[in-house]
VEXFI-936854 format. One record per atom (N, C-alpha, C, CB): y, z, x; atom name. Coordinates in nm, 3 decimals. Last residue first. Glycine has a CB too. Layout:
BEGIN
    north       up     east  atom
        Y        Z        X    CA
...
This chain:
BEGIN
    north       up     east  atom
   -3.359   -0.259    0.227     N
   -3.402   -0.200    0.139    CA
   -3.454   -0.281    0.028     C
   -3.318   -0.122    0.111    CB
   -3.271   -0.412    0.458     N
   -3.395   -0.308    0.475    CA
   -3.445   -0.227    0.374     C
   -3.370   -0.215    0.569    CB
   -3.112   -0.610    0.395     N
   -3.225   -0.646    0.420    CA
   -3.331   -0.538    0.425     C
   -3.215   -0.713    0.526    CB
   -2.942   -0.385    0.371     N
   -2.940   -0.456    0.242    CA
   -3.046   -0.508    0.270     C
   -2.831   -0.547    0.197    CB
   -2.879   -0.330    0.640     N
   -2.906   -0.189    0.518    CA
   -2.947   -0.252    0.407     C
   -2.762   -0.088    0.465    CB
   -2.765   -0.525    0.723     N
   -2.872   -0.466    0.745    CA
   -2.933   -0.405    0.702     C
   -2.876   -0.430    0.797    CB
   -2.539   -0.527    0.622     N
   -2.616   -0.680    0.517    CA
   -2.765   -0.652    0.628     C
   -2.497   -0.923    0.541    CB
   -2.375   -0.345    0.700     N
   -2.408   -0.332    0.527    CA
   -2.500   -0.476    0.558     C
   -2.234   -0.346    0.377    CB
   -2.385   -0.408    0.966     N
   -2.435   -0.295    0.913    CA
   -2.478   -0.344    0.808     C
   -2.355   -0.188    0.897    CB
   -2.220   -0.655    0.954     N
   -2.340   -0.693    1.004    CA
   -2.445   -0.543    0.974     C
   -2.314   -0.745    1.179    CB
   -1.962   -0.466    0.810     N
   -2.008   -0.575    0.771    CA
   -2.175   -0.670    0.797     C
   -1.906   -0.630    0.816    CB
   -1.886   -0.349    1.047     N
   -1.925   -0.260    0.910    CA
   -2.030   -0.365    0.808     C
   -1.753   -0.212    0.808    CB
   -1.828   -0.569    1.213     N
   -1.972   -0.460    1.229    CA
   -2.020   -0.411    1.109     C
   -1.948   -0.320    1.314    CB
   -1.624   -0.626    1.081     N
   -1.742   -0.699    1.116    CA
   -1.817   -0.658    1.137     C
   -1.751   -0.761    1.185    CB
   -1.437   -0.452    1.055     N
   -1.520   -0.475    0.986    CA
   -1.625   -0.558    1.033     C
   -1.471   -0.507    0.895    CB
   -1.367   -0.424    1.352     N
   -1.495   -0.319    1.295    CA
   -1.524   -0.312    1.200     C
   -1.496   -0.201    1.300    CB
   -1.287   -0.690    1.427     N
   -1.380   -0.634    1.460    CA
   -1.407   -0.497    1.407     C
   -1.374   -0.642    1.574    CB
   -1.057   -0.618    1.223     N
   -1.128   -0.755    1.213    CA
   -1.274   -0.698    1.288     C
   -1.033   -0.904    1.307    CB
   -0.948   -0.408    1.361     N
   -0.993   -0.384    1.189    CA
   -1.056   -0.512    1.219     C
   -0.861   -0.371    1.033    CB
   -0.834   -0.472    1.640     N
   -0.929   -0.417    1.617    CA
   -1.015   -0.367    1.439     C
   -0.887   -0.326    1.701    CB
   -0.672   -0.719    1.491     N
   -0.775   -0.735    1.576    CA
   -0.894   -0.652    1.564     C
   -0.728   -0.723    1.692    CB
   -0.481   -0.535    1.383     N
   -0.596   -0.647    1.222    CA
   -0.693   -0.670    1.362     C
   -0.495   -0.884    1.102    CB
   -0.361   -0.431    1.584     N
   -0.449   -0.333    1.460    CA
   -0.515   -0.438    1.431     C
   -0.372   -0.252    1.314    CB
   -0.257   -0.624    1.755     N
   -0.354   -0.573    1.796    CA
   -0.438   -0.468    1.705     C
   -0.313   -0.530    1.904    CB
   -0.054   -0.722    1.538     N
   -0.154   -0.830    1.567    CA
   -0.310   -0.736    1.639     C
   -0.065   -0.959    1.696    CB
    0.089   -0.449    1.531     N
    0.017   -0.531    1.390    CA
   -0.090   -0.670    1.462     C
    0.182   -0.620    1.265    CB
    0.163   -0.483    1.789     N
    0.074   -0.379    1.731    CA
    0.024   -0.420    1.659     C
    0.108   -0.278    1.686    CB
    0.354   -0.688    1.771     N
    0.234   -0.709    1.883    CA
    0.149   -0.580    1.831     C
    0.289   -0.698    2.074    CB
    0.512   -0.654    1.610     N
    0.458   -0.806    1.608    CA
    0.313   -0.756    1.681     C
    0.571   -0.946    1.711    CB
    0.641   -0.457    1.697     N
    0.598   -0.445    1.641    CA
    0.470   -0.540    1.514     C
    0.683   -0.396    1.644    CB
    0.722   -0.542    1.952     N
    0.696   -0.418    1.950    CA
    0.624   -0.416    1.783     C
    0.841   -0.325    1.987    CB
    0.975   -0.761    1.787     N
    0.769   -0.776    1.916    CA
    0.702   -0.714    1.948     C
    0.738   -0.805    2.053    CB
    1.128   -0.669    1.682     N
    1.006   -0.747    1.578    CA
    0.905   -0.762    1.717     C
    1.064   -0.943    1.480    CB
    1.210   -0.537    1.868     N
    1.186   -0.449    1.757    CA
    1.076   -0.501    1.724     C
    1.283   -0.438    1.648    CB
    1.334   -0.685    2.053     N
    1.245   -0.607    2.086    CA
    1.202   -0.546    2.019     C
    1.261   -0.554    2.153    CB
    1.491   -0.799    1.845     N
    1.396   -0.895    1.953    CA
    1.288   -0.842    1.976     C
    1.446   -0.923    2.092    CB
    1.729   -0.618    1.803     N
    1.611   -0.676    1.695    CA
    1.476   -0.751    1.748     C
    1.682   -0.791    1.599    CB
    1.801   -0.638    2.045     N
    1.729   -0.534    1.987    CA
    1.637   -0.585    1.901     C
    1.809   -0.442    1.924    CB
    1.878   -0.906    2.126     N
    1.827   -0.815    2.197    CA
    1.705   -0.698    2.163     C
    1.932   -0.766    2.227    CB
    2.065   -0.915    1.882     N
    1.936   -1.025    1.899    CA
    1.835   -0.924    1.982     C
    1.981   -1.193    2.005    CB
    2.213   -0.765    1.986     N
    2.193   -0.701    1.827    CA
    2.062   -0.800    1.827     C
    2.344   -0.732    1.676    CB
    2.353   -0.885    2.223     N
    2.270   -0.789    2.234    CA
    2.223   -0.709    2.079     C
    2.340   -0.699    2.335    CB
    2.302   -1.248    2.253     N
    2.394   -1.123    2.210    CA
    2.281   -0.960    2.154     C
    2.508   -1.198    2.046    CB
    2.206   -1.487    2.411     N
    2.140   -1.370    2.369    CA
    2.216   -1.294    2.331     C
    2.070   -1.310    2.447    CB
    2.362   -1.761    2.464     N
    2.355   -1.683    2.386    CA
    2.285   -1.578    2.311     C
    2.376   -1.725    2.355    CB
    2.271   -1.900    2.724     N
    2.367   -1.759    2.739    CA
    2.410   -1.732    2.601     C
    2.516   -1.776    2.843    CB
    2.093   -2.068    2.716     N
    2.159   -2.108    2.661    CA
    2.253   -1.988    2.663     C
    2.107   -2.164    2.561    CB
    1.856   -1.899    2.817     N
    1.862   -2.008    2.882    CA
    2.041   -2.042    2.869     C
    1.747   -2.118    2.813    CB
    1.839   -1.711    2.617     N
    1.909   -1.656    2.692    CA
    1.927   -1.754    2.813     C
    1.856   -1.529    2.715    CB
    1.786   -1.886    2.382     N
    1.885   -1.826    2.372    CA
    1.911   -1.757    2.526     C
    1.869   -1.739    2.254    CB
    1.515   -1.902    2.515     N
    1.557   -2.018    2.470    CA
    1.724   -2.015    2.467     C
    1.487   -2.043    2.333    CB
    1.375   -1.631    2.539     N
    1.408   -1.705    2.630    CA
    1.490   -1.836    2.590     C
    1.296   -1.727    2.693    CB
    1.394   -1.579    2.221     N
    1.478   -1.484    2.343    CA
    1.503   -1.610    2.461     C
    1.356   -1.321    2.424    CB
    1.232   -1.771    2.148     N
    1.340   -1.799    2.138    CA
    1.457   -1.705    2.182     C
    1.340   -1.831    2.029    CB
    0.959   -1.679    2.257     N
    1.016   -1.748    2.306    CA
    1.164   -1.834    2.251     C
    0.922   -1.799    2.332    CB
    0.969   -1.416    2.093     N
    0.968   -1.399    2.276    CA
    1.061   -1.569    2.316     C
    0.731   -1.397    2.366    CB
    0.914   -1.516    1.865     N
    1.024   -1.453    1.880    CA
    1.014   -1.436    2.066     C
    1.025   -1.308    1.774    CB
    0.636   -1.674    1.911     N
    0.787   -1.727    1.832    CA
    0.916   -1.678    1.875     C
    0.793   -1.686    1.679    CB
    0.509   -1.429    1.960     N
    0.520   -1.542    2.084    CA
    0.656   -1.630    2.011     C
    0.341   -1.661    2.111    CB
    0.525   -1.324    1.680     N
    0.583   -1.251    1.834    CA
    0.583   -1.374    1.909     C
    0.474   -1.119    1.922    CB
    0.365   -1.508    1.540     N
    0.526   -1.485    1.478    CA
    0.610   -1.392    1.651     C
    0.516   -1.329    1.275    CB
    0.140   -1.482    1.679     N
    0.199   -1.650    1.626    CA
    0.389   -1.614    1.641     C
    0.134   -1.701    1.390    CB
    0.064   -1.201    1.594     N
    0.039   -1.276    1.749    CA
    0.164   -1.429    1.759     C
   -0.176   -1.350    1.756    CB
    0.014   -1.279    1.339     N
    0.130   -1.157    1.399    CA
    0.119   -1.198    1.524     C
    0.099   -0.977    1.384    CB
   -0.158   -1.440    1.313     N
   -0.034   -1.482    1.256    CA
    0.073   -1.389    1.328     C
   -0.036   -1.470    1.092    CB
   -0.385   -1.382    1.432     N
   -0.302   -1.417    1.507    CA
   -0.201   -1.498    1.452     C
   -0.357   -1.463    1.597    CB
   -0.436   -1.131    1.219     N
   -0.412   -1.085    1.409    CA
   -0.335   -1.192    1.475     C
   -0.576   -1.078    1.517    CB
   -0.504   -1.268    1.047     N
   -0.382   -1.193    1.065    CA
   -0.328   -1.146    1.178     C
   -0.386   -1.101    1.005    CB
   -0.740   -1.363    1.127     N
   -0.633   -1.511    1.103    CA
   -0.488   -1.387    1.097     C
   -0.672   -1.646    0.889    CB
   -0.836   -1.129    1.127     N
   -0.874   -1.203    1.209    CA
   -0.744   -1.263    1.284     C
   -0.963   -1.292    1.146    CB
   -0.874   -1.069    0.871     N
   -0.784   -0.940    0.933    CA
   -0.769   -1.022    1.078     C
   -0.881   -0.752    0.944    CB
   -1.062   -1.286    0.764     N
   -0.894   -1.280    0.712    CA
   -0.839   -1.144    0.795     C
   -0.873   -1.252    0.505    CB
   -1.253   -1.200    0.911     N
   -1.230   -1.347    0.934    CA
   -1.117   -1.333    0.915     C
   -1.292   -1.456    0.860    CB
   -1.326   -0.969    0.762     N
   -1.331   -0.962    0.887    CA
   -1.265   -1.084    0.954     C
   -1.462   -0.941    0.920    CB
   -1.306   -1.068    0.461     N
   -1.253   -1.006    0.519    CA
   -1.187   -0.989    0.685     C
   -1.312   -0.951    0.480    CB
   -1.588   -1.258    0.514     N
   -1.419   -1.287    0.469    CA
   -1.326   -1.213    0.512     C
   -1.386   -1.276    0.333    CB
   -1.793   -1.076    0.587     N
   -1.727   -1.144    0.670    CA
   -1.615   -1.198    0.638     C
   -1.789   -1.219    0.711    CB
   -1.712   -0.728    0.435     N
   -1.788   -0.848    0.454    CA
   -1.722   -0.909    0.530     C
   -1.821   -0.924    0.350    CB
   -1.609   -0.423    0.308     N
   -1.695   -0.463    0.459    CA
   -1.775   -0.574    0.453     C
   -1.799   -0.353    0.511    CB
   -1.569   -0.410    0.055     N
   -1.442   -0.389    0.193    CA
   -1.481   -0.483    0.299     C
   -1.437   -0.217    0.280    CB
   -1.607   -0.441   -0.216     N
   -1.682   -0.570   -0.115    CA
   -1.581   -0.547    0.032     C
   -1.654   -0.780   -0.203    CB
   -1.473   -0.393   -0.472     N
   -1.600   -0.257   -0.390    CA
   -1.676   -0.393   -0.238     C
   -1.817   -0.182   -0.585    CB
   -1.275   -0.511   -0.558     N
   -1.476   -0.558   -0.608    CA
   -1.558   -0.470   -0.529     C
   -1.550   -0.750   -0.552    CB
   -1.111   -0.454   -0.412     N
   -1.121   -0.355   -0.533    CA
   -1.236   -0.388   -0.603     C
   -1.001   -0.357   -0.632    CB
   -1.172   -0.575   -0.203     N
   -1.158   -0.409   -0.179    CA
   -1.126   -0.333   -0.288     C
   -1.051   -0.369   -0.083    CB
   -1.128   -0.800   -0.263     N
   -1.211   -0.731   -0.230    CA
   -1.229   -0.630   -0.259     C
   -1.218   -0.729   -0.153    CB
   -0.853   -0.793   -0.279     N
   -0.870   -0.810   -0.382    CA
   -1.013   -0.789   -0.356     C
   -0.814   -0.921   -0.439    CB
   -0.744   -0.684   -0.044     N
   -0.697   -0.619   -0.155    CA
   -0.825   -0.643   -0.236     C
   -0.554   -0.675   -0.217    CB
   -0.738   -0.936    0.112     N
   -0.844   -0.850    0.139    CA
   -0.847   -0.749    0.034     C
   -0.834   -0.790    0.272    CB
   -0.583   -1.108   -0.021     N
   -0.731   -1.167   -0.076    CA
   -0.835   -1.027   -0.020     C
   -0.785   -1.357    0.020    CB
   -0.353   -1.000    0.087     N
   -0.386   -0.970   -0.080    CA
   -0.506   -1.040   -0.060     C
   -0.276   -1.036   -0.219    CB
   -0.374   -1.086    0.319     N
   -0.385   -0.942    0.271    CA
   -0.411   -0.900    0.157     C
   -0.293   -0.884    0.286    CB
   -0.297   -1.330    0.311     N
   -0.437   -1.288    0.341    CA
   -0.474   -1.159    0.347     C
   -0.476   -1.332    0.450    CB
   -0.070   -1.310    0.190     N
   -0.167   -1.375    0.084    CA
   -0.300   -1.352    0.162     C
   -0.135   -1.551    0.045    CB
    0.070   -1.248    0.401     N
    0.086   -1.120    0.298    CA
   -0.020   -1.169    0.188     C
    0.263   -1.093    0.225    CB
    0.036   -1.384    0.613     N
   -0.031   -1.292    0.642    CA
   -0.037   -1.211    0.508     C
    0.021   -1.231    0.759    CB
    0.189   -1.590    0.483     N
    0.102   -1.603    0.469    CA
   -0.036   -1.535    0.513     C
    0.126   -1.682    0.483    CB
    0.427   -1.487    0.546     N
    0.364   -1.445    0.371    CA
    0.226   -1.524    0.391     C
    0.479   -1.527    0.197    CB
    0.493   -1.485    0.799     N
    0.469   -1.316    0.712    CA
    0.402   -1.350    0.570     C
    0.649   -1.214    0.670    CB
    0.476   -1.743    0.835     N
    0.353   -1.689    0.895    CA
    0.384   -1.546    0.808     C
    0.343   -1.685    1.088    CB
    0.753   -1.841    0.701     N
    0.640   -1.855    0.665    CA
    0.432   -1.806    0.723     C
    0.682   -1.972    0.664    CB
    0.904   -1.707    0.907     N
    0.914   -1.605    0.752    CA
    0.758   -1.709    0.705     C
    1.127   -1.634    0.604    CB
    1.002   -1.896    1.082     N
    0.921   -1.776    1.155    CA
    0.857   -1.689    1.007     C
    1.052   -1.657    1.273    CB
    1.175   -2.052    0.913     N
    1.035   -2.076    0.925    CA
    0.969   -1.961    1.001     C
    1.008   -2.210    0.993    CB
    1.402   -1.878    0.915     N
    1.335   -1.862    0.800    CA
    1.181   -1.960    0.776     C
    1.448   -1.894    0.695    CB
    1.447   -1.842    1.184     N
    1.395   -1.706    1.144    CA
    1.311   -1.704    0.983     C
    1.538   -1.601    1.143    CB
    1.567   -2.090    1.208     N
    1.425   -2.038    1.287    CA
    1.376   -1.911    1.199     C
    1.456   -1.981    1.471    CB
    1.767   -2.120    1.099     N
    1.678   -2.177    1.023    CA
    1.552   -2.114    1.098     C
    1.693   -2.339    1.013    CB
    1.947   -1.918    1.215     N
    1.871   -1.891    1.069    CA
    1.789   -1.944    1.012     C
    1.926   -1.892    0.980    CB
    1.951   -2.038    1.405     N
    1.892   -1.918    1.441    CA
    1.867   -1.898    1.328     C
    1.955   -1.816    1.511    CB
    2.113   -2.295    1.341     N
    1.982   -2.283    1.385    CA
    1.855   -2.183    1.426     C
    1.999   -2.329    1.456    CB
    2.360   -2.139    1.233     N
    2.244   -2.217    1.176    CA
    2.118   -2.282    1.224     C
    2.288   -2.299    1.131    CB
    2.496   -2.029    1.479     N
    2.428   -1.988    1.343    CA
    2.308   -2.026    1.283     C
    2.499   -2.016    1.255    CB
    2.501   -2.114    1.706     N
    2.384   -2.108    1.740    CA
    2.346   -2.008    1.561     C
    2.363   -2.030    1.923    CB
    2.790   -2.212    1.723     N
    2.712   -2.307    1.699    CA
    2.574   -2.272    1.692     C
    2.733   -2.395    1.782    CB
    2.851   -1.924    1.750     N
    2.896   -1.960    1.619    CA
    2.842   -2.138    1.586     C
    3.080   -1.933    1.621    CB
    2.916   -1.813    1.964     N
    2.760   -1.778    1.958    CA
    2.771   -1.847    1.791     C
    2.702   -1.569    1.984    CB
    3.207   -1.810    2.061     N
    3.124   -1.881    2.080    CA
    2.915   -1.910    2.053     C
    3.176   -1.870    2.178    CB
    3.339   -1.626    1.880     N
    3.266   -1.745    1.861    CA
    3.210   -1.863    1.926     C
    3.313   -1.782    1.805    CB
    3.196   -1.338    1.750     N
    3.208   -1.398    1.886    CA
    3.194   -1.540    1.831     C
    3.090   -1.348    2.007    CB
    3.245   -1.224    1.540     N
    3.297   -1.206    1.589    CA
    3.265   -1.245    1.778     C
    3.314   -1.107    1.524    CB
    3.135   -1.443    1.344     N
    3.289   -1.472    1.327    CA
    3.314   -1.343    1.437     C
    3.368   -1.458    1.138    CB
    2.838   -1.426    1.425     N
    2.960   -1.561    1.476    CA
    3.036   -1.560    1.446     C
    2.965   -1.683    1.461    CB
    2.790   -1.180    1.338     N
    2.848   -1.191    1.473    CA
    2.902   -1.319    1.542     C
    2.755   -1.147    1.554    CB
    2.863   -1.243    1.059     N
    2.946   -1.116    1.093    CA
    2.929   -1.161    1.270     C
    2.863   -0.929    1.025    CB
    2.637   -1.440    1.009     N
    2.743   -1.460    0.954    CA
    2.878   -1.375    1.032     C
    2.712   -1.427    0.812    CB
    2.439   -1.247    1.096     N
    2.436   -1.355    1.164    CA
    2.609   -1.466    1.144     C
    2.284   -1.425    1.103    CB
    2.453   -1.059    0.835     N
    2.456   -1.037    0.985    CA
    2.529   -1.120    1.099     C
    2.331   -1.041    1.019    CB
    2.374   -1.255    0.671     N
    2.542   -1.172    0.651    CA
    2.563   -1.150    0.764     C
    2.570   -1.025    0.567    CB
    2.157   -1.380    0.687     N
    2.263   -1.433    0.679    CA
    2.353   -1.413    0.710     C
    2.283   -1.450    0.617    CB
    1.998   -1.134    0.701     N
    2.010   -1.185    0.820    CA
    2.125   -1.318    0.813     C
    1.860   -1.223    0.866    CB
    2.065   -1.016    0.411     N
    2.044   -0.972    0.557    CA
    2.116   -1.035    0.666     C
    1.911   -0.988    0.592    CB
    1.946   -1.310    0.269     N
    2.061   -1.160    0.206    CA
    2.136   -1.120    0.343     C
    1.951   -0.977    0.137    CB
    1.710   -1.418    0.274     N
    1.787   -1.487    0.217    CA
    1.992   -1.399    0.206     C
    1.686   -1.509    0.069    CB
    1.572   -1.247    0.448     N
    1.596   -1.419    0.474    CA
    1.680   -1.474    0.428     C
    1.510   -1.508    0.437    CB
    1.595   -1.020    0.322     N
    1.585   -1.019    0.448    CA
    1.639   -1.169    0.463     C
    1.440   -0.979    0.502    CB
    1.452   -1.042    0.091     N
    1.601   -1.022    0.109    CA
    1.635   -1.058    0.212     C
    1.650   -0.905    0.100    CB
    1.192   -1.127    0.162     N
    1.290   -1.210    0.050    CA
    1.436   -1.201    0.101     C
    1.286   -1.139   -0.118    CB
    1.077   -0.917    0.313     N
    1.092   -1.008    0.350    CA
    1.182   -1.124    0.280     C
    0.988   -1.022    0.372    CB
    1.124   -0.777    0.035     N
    1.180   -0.729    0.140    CA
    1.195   -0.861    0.233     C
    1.096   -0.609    0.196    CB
    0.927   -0.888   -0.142     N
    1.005   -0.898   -0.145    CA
    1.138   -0.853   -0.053     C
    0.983   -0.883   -0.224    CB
    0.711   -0.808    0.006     N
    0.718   -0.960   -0.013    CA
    0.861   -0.986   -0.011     C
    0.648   -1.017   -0.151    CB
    0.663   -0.540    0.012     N
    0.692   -0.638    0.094    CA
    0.735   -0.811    0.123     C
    0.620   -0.615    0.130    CB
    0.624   -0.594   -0.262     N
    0.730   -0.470   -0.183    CA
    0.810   -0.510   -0.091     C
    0.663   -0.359   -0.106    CB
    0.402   -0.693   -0.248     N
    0.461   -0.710   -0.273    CA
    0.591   -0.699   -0.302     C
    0.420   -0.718   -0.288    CB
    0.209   -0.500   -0.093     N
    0.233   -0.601   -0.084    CA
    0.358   -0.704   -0.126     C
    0.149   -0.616   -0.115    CB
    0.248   -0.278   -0.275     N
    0.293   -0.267   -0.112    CA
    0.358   -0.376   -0.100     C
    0.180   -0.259    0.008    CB
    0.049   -0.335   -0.492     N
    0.183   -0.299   -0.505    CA
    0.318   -0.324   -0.296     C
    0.143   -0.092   -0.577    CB
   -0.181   -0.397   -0.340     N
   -0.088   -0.482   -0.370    CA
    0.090   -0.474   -0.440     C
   -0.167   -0.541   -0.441    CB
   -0.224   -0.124   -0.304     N
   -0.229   -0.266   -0.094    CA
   -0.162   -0.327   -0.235     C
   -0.460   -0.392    0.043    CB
   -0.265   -0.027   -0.508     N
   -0.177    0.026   -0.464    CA
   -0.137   -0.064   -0.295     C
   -0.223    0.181   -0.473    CB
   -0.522   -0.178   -0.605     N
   -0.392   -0.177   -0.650    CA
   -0.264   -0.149   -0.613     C
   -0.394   -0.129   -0.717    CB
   -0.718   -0.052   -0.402     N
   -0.643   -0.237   -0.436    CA
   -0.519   -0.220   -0.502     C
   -0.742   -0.355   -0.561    CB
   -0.692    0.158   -0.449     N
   -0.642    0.124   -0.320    CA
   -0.639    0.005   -0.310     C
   -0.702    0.169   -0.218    CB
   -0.794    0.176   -0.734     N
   -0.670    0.221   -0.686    CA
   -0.622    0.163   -0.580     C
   -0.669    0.340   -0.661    CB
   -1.059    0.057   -0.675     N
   -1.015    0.014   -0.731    CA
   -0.837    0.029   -0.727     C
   -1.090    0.041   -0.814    CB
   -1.172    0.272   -0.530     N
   -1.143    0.123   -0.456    CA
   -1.065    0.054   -0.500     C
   -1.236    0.036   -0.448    CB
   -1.007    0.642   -0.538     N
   -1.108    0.507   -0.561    CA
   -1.045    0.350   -0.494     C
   -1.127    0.485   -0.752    CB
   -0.940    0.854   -0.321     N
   -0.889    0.738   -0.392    CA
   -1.004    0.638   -0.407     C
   -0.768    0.674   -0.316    CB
């Protein structure tokens, strides 16, 4: 696959994703959240504040999804391996880092408040399990572009 393709195709994704995250906030987690405060109600004052959390927790995903698209957009100028990049897989590491500690600590917050209901539980352990990989991949990609990166502008001085 050319460079050019694999930009195209990180932004098709991207935006895939974008929109997923869309539904999700606006569709999903409403209905959901909607379905277990009418069947417990006492977890029925902790609606609307669990939705509003989840839909600022939503502003670190797109703004990991605009520093993904700037790496895209590299990566189709044939420019994979520079410091922008390495900097932006960086700031992604600790948006995903940002958005897990978010979710950890409104487990604890909710389970202070004995409303952890166990669909929170899961989902909890889902988005942090998977909060926490994505933060530890762009880590290690941040560092080995960087190298790739202190390489190519070696190779460039030496020729």
């Amino acid at each position: 696959m050319k460079q050019k393709e694999l930009s195209v195709w990180l932004r098709i994704i991207l935006v895939l994703g974008a929109l997923c995250v869309l539904f999700l906030a606006l569709v999903f987690v409403p209905s959901v959240g909607q379905d277990i405060a009418g069947e417990n109600p006492n977890l029925a004052p902790a609606y609307l504040p669990c939705l509003i959390f989840f839909w600022v927790t939503t502003i670190p995903v797109y703004a990991f999804i605009v520093l993904v698209w700037l790496i895209a957009v590299e990566i189709g100028r044939d420019n994979s391996f520079c410091r922008k990049n390495a900097d932006r897989l960086r700031a992604c590491s600790l948006l995903a880092l940002l958005d897990t500690v978010l979710y950890l600590l409104a487990a604890v917050v909710l389970a202070y408040f004995h409303l952890l209901h166990i669909s929170l539980i899961i989902g909890g352990v889902v988005l942090c399990a998977i909060g926490s990989a994505v933060s530890v991949c762009c880590a290690a990609l941040s560092h080995l572009t960087r190298k790739a990166a202190d390489m190519q502008s070696e190779n460039d001085l030496t020729i």
